[in-house]
Structures are given as structure tokens and as C-alpha cells.
C-alpha positions in Angstrom: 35.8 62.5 33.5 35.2 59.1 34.8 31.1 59.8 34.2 32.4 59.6 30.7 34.4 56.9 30.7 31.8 55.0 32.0 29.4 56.1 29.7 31.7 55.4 27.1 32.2 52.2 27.4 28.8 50.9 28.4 27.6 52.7 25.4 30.3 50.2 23.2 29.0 47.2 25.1 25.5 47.9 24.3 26.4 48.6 21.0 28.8 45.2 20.6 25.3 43.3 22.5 22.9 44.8 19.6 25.3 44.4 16.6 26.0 40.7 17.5 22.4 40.0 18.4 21.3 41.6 14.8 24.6 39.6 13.1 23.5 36.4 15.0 20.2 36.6 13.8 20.7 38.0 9.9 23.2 34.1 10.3 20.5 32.2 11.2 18.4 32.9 8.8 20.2 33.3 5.8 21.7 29.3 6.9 18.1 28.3 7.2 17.8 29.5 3.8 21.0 28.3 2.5 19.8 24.8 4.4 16.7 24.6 2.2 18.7 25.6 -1.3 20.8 22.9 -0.6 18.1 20.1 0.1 16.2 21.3 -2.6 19.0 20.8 -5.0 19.5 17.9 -3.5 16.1 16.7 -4.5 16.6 18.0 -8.2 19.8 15.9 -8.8 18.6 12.6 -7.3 15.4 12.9 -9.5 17.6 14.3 -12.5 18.5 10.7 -12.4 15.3 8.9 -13.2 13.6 11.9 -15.2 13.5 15.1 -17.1 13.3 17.8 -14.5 13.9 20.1 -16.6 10.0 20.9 -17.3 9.0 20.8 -13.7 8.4 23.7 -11.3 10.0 23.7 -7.5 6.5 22.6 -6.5 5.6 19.8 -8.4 9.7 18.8 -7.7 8.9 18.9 -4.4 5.5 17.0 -4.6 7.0 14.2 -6.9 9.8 14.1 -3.6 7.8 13.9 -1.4 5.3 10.9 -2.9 7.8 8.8 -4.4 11.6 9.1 -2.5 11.9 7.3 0.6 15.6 7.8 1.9 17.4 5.6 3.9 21.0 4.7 5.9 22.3 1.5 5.7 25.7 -0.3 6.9 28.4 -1.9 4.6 26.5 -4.8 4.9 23.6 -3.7 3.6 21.4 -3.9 6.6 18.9 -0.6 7.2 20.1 1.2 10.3 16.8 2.4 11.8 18.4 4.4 14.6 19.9 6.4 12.1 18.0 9.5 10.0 19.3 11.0 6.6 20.5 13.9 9.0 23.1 11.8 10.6 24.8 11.3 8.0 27.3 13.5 6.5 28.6 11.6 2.5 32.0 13.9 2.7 33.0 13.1 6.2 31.8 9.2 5.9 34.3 9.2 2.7 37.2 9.6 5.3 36.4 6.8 7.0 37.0 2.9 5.8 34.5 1.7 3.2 33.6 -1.2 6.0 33.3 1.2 8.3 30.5 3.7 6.8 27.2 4.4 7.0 25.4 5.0 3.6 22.5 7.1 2.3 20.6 5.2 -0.3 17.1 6.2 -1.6 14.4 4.1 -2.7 12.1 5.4 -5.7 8.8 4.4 -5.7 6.8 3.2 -8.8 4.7 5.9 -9.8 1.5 3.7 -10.2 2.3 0.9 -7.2 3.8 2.6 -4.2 4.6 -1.0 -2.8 7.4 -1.4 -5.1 10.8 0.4 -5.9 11.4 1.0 -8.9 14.9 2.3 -8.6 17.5 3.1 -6.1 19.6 5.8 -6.1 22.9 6.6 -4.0 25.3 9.3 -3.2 28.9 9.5 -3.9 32.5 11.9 -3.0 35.8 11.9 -4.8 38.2 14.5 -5.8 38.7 15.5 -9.6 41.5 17.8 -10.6 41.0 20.9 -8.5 38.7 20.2 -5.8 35.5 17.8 -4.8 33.4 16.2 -7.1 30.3 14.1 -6.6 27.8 12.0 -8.2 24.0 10.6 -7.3 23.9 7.6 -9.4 20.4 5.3 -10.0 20.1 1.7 -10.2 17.2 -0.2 -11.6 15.3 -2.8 -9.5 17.8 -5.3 -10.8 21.2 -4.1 -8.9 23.1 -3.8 -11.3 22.1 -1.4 -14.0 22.2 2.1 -14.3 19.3 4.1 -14.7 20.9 7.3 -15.0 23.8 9.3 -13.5 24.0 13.2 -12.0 27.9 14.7 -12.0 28.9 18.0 -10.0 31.6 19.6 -9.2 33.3 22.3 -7.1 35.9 23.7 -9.5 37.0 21.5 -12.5 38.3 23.4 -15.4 35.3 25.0 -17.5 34.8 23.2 -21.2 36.9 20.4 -20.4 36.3 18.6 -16.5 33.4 20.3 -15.5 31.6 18.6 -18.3 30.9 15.9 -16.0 28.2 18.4 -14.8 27.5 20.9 -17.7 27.7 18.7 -20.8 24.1 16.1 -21.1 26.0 13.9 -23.3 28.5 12.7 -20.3 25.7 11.7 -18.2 23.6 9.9 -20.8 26.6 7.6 -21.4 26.3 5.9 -18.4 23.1 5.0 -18.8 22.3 1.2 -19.3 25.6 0.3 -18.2 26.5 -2.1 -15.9 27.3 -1.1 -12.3 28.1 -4.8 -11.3 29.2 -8.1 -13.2 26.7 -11.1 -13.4 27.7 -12.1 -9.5 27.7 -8.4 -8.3 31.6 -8.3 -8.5 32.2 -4.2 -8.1 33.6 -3.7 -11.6 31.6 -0.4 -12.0 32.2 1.3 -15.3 35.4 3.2 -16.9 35.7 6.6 -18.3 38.5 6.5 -21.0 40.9 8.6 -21.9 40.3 9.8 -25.3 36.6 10.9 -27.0 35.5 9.6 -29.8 35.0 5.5 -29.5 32.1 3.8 -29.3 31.5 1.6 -26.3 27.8 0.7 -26.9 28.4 -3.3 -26.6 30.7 -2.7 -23.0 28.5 -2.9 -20.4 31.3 -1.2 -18.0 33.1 1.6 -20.1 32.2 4.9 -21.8 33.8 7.5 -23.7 35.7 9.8 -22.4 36.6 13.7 -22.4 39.6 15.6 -24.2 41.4 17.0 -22.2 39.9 16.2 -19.0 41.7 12.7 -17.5 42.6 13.6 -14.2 38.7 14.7 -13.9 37.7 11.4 -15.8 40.0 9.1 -13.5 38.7 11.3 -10.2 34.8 9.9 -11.7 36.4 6.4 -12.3 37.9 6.3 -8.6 34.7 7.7 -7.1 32.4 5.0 -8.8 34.6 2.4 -8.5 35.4 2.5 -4.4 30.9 2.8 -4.3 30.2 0.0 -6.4 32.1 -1.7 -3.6 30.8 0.5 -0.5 27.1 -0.6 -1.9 27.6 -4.2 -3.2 26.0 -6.1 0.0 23.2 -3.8 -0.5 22.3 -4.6 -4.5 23.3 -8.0 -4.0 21.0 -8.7 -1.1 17.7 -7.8 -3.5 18.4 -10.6 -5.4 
């Protein structure tokens, strides 16, 4: 009898020992996969920003990365923190922290013909919308202050109404052109409005807005509005 309970029970240890080695390595796999998806959406939305991706395959996203994007970390002040690697830097968990206080991704685009110069810069941002997180990469020409172009996502804002910050073209293509910063790179960033419908073309800091979505609309306004300031040392110094 106590040949079997023995045997019993080292056969359910073996088993435990196999079934966790198998589990252990079907995680660390499927996270190495889940770590690529992520950086390679990554890539799509900051480039999304200064161009139609929409034609490209993964390859030639990944190519255009790779030759042109040069990420960075910098400090409220807007010096470069070379000690520091994109890895090191978590945009959700620096968000809990004081604005003086962070350290901030930023990445520089290089000009497709003269890879000495940047020809825009594009930076990372994390608020909260009406149900959950939402997050932006937004791109700044050379000059600082205006917006080249905007990407918008979301983790569960209502479909047809908030999450149009993601799904809906026209709601990023406002924002381009507009004004980031005022003339001396006060942090005025730009508004969403209420209601849809105006036109805003000749205000540099204020767009239309989306029916039925304002708690998502102020969650964007909040969001852009507490970067422009976490990334104002940084666009003002290039000038």
C-alpha cells in the first residue's frame, strides 16, 4: 500500500514538473509574440502620423522604421537622457508620476532625402476617456509648434460615438495644421468642442467636436493639454 502511495504521488509531481515546464514555455512564447504585435503597432501609429500607411506592407513599415525613426527619452527639461533606452520607459506608469518628474519618449523622423535633419517629431501620450484608457502619438513639424498629424486609440470608448477618436479618419485630420503651442511656446494645445458641426479652420487651437462623445472629447483635451506642457522645454529649445 505505501509502494502505491509513493508511486502515486511522485507520478503527480512529475506530472505538475512537465505541465508547468510545457505551460511555462507555451507563455514565453506566445509574450514574445504578443511583444513583437505590440511594437509593430507601435511602429504603424507613429508613422500613421506623418503618412498613409495604409498602402504599405509589414516589411516596407518596418524598413521605412527602421531608416528614418530614431527614438529617444528626454527629461522635463528637455535634455536627452543617454543612460536611458526606449525600454526603460513605461508612457502609462510615467503618467502617475508629476509632469516635472517624468521621463519622455519622443521620436525624431528623419527627412527621407537628408538623414542629417528631422523632419518631424513625434511623441506619446495617456489619459482616460469615458470608460477606460485612451492614448495618442501626436507629430510636430520641425518648427515646434505645429501639428503634422495625430493617431487616437482607445481601450473601450463607446462604439459610433467615443471611439471615433480611433475609427473615424475625419477626427484625426482635424488636428492637423493646428497649433500645439502659441507664438512663445505657451502650452495652449488645441480644444475639442462639444458639439459637431462648426468650422474652426482660422483657430489654430480648436476643432470640431463629436455628438455624443464629450466625456471622450474632454478625456483627448485633458490628455493633450497636460503634454503640450510635459514637452514644452523640449519644442522650445529647437528654436
Amino acid at each position: 500500500m505505501r509502494n502505491k502511495n509513493s508511486y502515486i504521488i511522485i507520478y503527480t509531481v512529475a506530472l505538475c514538473v512537465i505541465a508547468a515546464s510545457v505551460l511555462a514555455v507555451v507563455k514565453q512564447s506566445l509574450t514574445e509574440r504578443q511583444d513583437e504585435n505590440i511594437a509593430y503597432d507601435n511602429k504603424k501609429k507613429i508613422l500613421n502620423t506623418v503618412m498613409d500607411i495604409t498602402v504599405l506592407s509589414k516589411a516596407q513599415v518596418d524598413e521605412i522604421y527602421a531608416n528614418r525613426v530614431r527614438p529617444m527619452i528626454i527629461d522635463f527639461k528637455g535634455v536627452i537622457q543617454t543612460d536611458l533606452k526606449l525600454k526603460d520607459v513605461d508612457v502609462v506608469k510615467q503618467k502617475a508620476l508629476k509632469v516635472e518628474e517624468r521621463m519622455l519618449p519622443i521620436y525624431r523622423i528623419l527627412d527621407e532625402k537628408d538623414s542629417t535633419k528631422n523632419s518631424y517629431y513625434v511623441f506619446p501620450t495617456s489619459g482616460s476617456g469615458l470608460w477606460d484608457k485612451i492614448s495618442s502619438f501626436v507629430a510636430m513639424e520641425s518648427d515646434g509648434k505645429t501639428i503634422k498629424g495625430v493617431s487616437f486609440s482607445h481601450v473601450g470608448e463607446t462604439p459610433g460615438l467615443g471611439a471615433r477618436i480611433k475609427s473615424d479618419a475625419k477626427i484625426r485630420l482635424r488636428y492637423e495644421n493646428k497649433k500645439m503651442y502659441a507664438d512663445e511656446f505657451e502650452p495652449v494645445a488645441v480644444y475639442m468642442v462639444k458639439s459637431e458641426g462648426g468650422d474652426y479652420s482660422d483657430d489654430p487651437h480648436t476643432v470640431d467636436g463629436m455628438s455624443g462623445a464629450t466625456l471622450t472629447a474632454n478625456g483627448v483635451n485633458d490628455m493633450l493639454k497636460e503634454y503640450s506642457l510635459a514637452y514644452q522645454n523640449f519644442f522650445k529649445s529647437l528654436n
